[in-house]
C-alpha positions as CSV (number, residue, x, y, z in Angstrom):
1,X,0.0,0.0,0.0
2,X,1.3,3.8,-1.1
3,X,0.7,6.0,1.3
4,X,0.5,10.0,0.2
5,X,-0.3,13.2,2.8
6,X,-0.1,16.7,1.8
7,X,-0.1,19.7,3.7
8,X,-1.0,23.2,3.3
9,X,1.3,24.5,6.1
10,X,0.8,28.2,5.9
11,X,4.7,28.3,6.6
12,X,6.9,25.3,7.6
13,X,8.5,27.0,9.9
14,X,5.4,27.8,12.2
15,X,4.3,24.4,11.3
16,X,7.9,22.9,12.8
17,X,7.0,25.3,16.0
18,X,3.7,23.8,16.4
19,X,4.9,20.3,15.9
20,X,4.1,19.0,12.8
21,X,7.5,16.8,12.0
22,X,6.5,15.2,15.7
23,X,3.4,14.0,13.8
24,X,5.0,13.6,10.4
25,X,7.3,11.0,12.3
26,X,4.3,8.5,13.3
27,X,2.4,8.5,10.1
28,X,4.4,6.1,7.9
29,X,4.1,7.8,4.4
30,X,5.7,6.8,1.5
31,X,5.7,10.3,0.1
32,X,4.5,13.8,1.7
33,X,3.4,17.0,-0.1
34,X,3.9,20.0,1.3
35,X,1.9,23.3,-0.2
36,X,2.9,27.0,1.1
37,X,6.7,26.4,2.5
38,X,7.1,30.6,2.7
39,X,10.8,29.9,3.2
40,X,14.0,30.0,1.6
41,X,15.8,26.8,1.8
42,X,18.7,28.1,3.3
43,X,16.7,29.3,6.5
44,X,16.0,25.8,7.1
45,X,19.1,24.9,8.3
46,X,17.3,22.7,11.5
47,X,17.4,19.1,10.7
48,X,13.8,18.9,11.6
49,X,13.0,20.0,8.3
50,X,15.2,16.8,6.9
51,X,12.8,14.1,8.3
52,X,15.0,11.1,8.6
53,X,14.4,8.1,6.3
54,X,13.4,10.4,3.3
55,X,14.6,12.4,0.2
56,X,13.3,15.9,0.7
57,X,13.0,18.3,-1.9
58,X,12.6,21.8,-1.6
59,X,11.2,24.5,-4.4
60,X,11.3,27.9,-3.1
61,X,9.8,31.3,-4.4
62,X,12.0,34.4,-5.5
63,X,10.5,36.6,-3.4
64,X,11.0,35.7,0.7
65,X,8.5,34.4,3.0
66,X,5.9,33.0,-0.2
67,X,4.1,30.4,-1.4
68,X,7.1,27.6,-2.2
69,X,6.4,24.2,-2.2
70,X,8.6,20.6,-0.7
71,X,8.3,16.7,-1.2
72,X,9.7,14.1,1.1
73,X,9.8,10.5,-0.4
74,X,11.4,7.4,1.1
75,X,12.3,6.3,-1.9
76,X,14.8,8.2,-4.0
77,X,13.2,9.9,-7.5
78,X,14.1,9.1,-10.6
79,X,13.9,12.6,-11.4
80,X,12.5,15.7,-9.9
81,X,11.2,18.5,-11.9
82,X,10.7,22.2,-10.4
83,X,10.2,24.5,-13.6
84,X,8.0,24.6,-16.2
85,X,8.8,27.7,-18.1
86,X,6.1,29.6,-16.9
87,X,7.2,32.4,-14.7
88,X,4.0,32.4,-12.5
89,X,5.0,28.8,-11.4
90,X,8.7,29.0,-11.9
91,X,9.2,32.4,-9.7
92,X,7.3,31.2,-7.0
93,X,7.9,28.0,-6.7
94,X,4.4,26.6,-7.2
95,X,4.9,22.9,-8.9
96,X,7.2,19.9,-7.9
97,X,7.0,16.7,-9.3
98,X,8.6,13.7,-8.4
99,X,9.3,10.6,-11.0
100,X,9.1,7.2,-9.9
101,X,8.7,4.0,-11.8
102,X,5.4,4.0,-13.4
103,X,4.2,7.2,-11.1
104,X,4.5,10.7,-10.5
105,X,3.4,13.0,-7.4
106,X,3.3,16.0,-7.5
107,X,2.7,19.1,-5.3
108,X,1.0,22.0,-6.2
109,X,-0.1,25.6,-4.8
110,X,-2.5,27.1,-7.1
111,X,-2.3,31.2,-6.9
112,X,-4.6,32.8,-5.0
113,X,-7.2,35.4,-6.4
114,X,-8.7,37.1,-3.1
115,X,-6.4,39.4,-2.7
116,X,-7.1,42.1,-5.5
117,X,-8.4,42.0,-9.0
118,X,-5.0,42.0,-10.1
119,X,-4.4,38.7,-8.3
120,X,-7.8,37.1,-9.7
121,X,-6.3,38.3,-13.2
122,X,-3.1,36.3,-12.4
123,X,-5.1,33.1,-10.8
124,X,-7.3,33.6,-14.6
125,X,-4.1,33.5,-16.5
126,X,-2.9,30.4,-14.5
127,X,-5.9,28.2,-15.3
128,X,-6.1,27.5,-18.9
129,X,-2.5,27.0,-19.3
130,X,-2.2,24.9,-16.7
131,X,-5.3,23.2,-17.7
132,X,-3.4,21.5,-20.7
133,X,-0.6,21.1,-18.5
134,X,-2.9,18.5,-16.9
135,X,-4.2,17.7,-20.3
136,X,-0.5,16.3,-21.2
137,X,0.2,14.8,-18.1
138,X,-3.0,12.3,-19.0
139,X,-1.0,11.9,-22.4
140,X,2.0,10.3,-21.0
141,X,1.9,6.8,-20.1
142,X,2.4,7.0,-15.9
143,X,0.3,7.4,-13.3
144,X,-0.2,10.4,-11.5
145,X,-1.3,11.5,-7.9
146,X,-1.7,15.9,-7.9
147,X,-1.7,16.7,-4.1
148,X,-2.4,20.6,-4.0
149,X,-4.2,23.5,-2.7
150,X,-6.3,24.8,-5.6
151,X,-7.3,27.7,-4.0
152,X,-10.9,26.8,-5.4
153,X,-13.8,24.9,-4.5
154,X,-15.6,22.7,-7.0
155,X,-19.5,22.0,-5.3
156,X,-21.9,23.5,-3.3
157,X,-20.7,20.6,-0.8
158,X,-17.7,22.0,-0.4
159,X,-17.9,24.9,1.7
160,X,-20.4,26.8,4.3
161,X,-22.2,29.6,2.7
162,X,-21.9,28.4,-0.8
163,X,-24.7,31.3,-1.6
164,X,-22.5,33.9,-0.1
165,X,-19.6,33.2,-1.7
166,X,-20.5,32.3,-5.8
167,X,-18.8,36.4,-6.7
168,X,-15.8,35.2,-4.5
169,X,-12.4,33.9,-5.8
170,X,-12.2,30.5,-5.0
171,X,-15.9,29.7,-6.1
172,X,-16.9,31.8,-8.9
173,X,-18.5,30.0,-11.6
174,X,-15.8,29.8,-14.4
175,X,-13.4,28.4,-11.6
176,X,-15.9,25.7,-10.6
177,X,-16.5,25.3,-14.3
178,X,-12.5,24.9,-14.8
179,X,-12.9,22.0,-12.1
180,X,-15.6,20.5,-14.9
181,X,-13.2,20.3,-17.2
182,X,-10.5,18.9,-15.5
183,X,-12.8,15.9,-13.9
184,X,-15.4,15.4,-17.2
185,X,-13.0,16.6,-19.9
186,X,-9.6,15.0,-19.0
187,X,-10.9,12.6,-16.7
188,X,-9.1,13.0,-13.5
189,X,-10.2,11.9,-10.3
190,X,-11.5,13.8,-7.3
191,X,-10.0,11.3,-5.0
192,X,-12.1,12.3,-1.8
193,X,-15.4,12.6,-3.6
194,X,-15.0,9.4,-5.1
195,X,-15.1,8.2,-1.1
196,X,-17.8,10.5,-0.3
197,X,-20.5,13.2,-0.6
198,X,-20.3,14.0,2.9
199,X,-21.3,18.2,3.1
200,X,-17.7,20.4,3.8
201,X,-18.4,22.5,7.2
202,X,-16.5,25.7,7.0
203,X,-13.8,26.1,9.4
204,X,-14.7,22.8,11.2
205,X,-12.4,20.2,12.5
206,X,-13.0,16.4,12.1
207,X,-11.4,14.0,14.3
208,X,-7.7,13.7,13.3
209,X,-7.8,10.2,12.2
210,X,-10.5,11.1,9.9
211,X,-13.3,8.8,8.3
212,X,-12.0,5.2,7.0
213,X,-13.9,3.6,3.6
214,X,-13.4,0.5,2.4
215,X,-14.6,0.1,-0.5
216,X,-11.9,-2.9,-2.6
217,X,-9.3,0.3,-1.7
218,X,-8.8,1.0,2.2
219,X,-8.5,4.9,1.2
220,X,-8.1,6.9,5.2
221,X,-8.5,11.0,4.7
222,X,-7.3,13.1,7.9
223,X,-8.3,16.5,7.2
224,X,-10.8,19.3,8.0
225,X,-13.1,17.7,6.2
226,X,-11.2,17.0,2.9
227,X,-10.6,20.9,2.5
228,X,-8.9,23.4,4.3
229,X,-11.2,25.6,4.2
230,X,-9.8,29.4,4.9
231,X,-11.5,32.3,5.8
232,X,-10.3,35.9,5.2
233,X,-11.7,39.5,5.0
234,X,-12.6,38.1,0.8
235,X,-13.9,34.9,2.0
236,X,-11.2,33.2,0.3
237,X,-11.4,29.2,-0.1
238,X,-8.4,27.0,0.0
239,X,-8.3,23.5,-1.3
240,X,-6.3,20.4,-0.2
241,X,-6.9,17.6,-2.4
242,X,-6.0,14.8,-4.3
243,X,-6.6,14.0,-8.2
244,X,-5.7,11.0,-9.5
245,X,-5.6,10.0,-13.2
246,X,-6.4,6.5,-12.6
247,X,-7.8,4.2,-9.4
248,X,-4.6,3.8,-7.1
249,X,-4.3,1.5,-4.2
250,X,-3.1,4.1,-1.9
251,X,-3.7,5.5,1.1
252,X,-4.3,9.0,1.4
253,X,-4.3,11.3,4.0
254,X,-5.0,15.3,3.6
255,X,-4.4,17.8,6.9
């Protein structure tokens, strides 16, 4: 069994503090996303953030203290990639992908829109290209697991105050309709919907060990409640979530 967990830390640093490589160390994954690093590698100079037993990887943004995303994997990559030639992604470290044998991971942190329209204009300009990013990844013959914060919800289920928030970033309609494409067009898999239509409550925290289903996979989430759901003064949403392009036997646990 392949066990995945990402992690929108808000800052690894204050998620070291708060002891999240304490409970890294007892969760036995094969291969750990990590979304929002807001560090430069060189500041990480504890071992901490060098979990023994695995091959960590770090992608950083130009510009200090933002976004940035990491992968630890017990098993070394065959190759690592960190750019794509796209300086929204490249500058601020927003995509790393890991190669194994037969399957790739990959960490993502989609931009953010709430801030300004200038930043919903940059989250617009992201979508379509990356859309046949994902369109090409289905192309190749792999298998891959996308562990990211989207920084969009796709359903009404997925959030409290779904009316409230349709003119927000994060659920306005051509961002859910971007999630359309990506599960009816390209066919990828909403890995946590495929295990259950259970409603999102905003803000809430489930039990840490999270609902188990067992349905021929054993598939364990550990989240707040699949999302990470993120209030600010804009209502922003932020997503934690797994697409797959295929069905996996995998464990997967978001937090």
């Amino acid at each position: 069994m392949f066990r995945v967990i990402t992690c929108n830390t808000n800052g690894i640093r204050a998620a070291e503090r708060k002891g999240f490589f304490r409970w890294l160390a007892k969760q036995r994954a094969d291969v750990v996303c990590i979304q929002e690093i807001k560090a430069k590698e060189v500041q990480l100079t504890d071992q901490a953030f060098y979990p023994k037993g695995y091959h960590c990887f770090y992608n950083e943004a130009e510009r200090p203290g933002y976004a940035g995303t990491a992968v630890f994997a017990k098993h070394k990559p065959q190759r690592v990639i960190t750019r794509l030639d796209w300086d929204i992604v490249d500058s601020e470290g927003r995509y790393l992908q890991v190669d194994f044998p037969g399957l790739s991971v990959v960490s993502l942190y989609v931009p953010s829109g709430s801030a300004s329209p200038v930043a919903q204009g940059r989250k617009d300009g992201f979508m379509e290209p990356f859309y046949d990013h994902m369109a090409a990844l289905r192309r190749k013959r792999r298998e891959f697991i996308i562990c990211a914060d989207w920084n969009t919800c796709h359903q009404n289920i997925d959030l409290k105050n779904w009316r409230s928030n349709r003119k927000n970033s994060g659920f306005m309609p051509h961002e859910r309709e971007w999630l359309d494409r990506i599960y009816n067009d390209l066919k990828w898999v909403d890995i946590f919907r495929e295990i259950t239509d259970e409603s999102i409550l905003g803000g809430q925290t489930v039990d840490k060990h999270g609902p188990t289903t067992s349905a021929g996979d054993s598939i364990t989430c550990s989240l707040h409640r699949a999302c990470r759901v993120r209030a600010s003064a804009s209502q922003s949403i932020a997503m934690s979530a797994f697409l797959i392009t295929r069905r996996l036997r995998l464990i997967l646990i978001c937090r």
